[in-house]
C-alpha positions in Angstrom: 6.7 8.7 -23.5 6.7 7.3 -19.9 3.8 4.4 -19.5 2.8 3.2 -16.1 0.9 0.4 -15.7 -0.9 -0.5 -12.8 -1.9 -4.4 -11.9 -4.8 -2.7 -9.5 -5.6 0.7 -10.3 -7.2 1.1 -6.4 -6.7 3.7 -4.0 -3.0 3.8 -3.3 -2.0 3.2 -7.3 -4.4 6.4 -8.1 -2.7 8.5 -5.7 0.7 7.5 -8.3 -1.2 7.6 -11.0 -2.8 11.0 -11.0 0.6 12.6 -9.9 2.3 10.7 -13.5 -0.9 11.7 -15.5 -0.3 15.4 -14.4 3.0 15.4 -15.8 2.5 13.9 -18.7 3.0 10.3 -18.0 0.6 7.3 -20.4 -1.0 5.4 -17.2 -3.4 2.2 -17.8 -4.5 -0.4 -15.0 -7.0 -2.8 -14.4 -9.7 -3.5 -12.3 -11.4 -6.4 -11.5 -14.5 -5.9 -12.8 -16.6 -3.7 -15.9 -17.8 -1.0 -13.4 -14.7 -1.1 -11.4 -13.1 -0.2 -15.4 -15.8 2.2 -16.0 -15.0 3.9 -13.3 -11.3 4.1 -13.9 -12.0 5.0 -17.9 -14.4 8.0 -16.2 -10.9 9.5 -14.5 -9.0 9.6 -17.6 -6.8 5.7 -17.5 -6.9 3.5 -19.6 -8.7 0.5 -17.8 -8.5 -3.4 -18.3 -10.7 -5.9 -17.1 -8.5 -8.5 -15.2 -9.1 -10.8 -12.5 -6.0 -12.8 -12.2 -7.7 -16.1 -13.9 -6.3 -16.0 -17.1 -4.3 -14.3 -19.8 -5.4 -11.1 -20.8 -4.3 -10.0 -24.4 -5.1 -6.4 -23.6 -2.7 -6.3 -20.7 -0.3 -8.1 -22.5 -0.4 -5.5 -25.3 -0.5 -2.6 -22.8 2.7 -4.4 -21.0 4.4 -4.3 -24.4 4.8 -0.5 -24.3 5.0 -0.1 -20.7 8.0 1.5 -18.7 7.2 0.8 -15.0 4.7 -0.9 -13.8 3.3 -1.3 -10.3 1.2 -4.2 -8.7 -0.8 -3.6 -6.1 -3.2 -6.4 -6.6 -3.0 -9.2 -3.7 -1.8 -12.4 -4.0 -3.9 -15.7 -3.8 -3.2 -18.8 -2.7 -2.0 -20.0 -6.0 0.6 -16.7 -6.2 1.2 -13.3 -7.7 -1.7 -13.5 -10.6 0.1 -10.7 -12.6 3.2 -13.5 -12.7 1.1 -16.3 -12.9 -0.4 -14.8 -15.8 1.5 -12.2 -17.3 5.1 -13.3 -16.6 6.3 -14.1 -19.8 4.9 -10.7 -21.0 6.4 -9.0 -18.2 10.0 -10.8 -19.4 9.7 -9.9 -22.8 8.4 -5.7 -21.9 11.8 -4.5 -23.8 10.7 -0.9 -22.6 10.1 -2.1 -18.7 12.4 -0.3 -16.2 10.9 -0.7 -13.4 8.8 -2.5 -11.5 7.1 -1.8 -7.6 5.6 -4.3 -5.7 3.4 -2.6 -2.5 3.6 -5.9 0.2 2.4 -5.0 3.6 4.3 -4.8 7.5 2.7 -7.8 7.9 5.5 -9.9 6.9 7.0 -9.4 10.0 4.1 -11.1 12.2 4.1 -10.0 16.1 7.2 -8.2 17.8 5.1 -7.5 20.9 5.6 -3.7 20.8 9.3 -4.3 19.5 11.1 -2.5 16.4 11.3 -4.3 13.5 13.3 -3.0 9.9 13.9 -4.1 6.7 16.7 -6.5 8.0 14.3 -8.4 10.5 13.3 -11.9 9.3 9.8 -12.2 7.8 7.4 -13.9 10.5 4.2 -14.0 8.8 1.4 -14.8 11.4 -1.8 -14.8 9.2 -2.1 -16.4 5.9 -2.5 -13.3 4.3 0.7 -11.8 4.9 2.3 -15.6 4.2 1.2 -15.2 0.4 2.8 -11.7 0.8 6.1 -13.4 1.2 5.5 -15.9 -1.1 4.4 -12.8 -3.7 7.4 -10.6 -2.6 9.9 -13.3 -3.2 8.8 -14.2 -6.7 9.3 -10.5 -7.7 12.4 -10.5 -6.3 13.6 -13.5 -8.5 12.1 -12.5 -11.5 14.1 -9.2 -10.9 17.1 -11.2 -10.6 16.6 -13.5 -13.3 15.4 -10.7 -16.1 17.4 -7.9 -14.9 14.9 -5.5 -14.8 14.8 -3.5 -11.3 12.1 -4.4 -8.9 11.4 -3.3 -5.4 9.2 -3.7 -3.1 7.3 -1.3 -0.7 6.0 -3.0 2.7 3.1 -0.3 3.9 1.8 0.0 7.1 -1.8 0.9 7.7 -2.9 3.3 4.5 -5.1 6.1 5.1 -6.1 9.2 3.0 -8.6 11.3 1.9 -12.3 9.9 2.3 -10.2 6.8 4.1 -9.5 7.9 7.3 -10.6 8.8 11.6 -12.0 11.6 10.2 -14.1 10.3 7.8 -15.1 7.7 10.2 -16.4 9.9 13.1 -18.5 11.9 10.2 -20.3 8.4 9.2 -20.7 7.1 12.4 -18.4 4.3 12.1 -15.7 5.1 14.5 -14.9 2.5 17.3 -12.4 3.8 19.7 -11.1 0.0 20.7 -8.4 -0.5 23.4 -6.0 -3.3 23.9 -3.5 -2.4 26.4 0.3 -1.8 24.2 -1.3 -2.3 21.2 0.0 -0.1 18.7 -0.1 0.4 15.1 2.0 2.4 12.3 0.2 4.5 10.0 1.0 6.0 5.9 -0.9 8.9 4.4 -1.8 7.3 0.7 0.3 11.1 -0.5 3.7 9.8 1.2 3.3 6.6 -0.6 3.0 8.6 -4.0 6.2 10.1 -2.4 8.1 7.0 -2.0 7.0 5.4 -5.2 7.9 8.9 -7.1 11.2 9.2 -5.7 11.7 5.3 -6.4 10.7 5.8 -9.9 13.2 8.8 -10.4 15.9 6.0 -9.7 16.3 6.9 -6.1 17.6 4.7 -3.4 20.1 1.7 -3.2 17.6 -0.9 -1.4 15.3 -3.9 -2.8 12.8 -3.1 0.3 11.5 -0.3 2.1 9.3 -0.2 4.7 6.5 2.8 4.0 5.1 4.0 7.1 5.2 7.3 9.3 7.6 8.1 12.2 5.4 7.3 15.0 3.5 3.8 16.1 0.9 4.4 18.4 -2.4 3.1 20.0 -5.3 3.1 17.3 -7.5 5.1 20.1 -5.3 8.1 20.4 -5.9 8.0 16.5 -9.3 8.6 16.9 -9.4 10.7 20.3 -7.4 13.4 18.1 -9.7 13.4 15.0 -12.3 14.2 17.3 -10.4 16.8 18.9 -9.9 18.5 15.1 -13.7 18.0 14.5 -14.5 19.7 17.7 -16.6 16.8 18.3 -16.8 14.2 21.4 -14.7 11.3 21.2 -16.5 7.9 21.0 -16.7 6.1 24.3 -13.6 3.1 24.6 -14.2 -0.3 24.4 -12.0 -2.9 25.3 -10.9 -5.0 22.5 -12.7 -8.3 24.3 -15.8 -6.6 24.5 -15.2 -5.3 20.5 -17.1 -8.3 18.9 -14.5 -7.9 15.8 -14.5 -9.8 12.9 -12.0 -12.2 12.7 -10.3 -10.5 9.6 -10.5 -7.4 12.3 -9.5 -9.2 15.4 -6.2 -10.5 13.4 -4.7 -6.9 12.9 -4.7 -7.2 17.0 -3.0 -10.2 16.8 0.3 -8.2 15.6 1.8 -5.5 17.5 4.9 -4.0 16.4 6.8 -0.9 15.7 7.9 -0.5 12.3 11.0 1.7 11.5 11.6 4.0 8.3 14.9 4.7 9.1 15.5 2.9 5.6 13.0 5.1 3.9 14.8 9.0 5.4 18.4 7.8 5.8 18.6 5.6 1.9 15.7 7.0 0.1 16.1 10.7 1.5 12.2 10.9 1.5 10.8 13.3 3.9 7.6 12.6 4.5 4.9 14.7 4.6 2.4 13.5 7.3 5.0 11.8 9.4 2.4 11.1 12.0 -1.4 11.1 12.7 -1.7 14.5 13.2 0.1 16.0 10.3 -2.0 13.6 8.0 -5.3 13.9 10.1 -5.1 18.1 9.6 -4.2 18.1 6.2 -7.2 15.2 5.4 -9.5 18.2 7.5 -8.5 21.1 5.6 -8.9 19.4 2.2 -12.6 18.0 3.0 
């Protein structure tokens, strides 16, 4: 039997998950805490309680048996904790085939507006994205120095079902903030099940893919086009000095880039579903 297991069973790993499940795949993951297990137990995985501080001999064991695994759990300042602590499981998995890393665009730091693809230096800009390096390039060598195959999946903005504009005009939470060229790429959470599938089925030639839709664009057209699907008024804009962002917030605005998948069509033949906003932003409407 295949056995996935997940270091951070969150949103994007689920959307994976759920797809292997349905086919008859084993899948276990952790959480950080009890109820963020319970809650994972509830939907049918097999859930650990790990929060990268130490050795966990349940992971371990489930690692033992395990056939891919993916990490979505970030990196601290110390590393990866699922290689600071599980390494040496991870080496000796005999079964392990695979294993996906999901890093983030913000490797690349700030193009102002320019293309960037997988063959444009990392830049990090925040120190966030600097451990993303760090983490990406210990995967890398622990691919090269086990053998087993590892790649890793730089995402650009994730949004999905009950994550999304649409959602946010509902709550009440939507800010329609303007900073003159600022744009952003997007990924419906389904295309990264997509990418990870496809990876999984032994797909592709590449170490690194960039996972985001076809089309970077200003985060208030995002919103102005939800609103126009809700038949609802868009909020009023606000220019990003007048925003009063946090500072985690304000950094996303620091970057401004457009980030091609070229890679993803041309190497992975992946077609994605929701190659822009819109596609996603309907199909998020006519599952609510």
């Amino acid at each position: 039997m295949s056995r996935l297991f997940c270091f951070g069973l969150g949103y994007s790993a689920r959307a994976l998950a759920h797809r292997l499940a349905a086919q008859g795949w084993h899948v276990g993951g952790t959480a950080r805490t009890p109820e963020g297990a319970a809650a994972l137990a509830r939907d049918g995985f097999d859930a650990i309680v790990f929060d990268g501080t130490a050795r966990v001999p349940a992971v371990a064991a489930a690692l033992a048996s395990a056939t891919h695994v993916l990490v979505s759990a970030p990196p601290d300042a110390n590393g990866d904790p699922a290689l600071l602590r599980h390494g040496d499981d991870l080496k000796a998995a005999a079964n392990l085939k695979w294993v996906g890393y999901l890093s983030t665009v913000g490797v690349y730091g700030d193009h102002q507006g320019g293309w960037v693809d997988e063959t444009t230096p990392v830049n990090p800009k925040s120190r966030r994205s600097a451990q993303r390096v760090a983490a990406e390039n210990a995967w890398l060598a622990f691919g090269a120095a086990t053998g087993k195959r590892v790649q890793v999946f730089r995402l650009s903005g994730i949004y999905g079902p009950g994550r999304s504009a649409i959602d946010k005009l509902r709550n009440g939470t939507a800010r329609a903030i303007v900073k003159p060229g600022q744009v952003f790429n997007r990924i419906h959470v389904g295309d990264i099940a997509n990418v990870l599938m496809a990876c999984i089925d032994g797909r592709g030639t590449q170490a690194i893919y960039n996972v985001t839709d076809s089309e970077p664009g200003p985060p208030q057209d995002v919103i102005a086009h939800a609103a126009r699907l809700l038949d609802i008024p868009a909020p009023p804009e606000i220019p990003f000095d007048d925003a009063q962002l946090s500072p985690m917030a304000a950094s996303f605005y620091g970057e401004n880039k457009r980030v091609s998948n070229a890679r993803l069509r041309d190497d992975l033949k992946v077609s994605l579903d929701f190659p822009s906003y819109r596609e996603g932003l309907r199909a998020i409407l006519g599952d609510a």
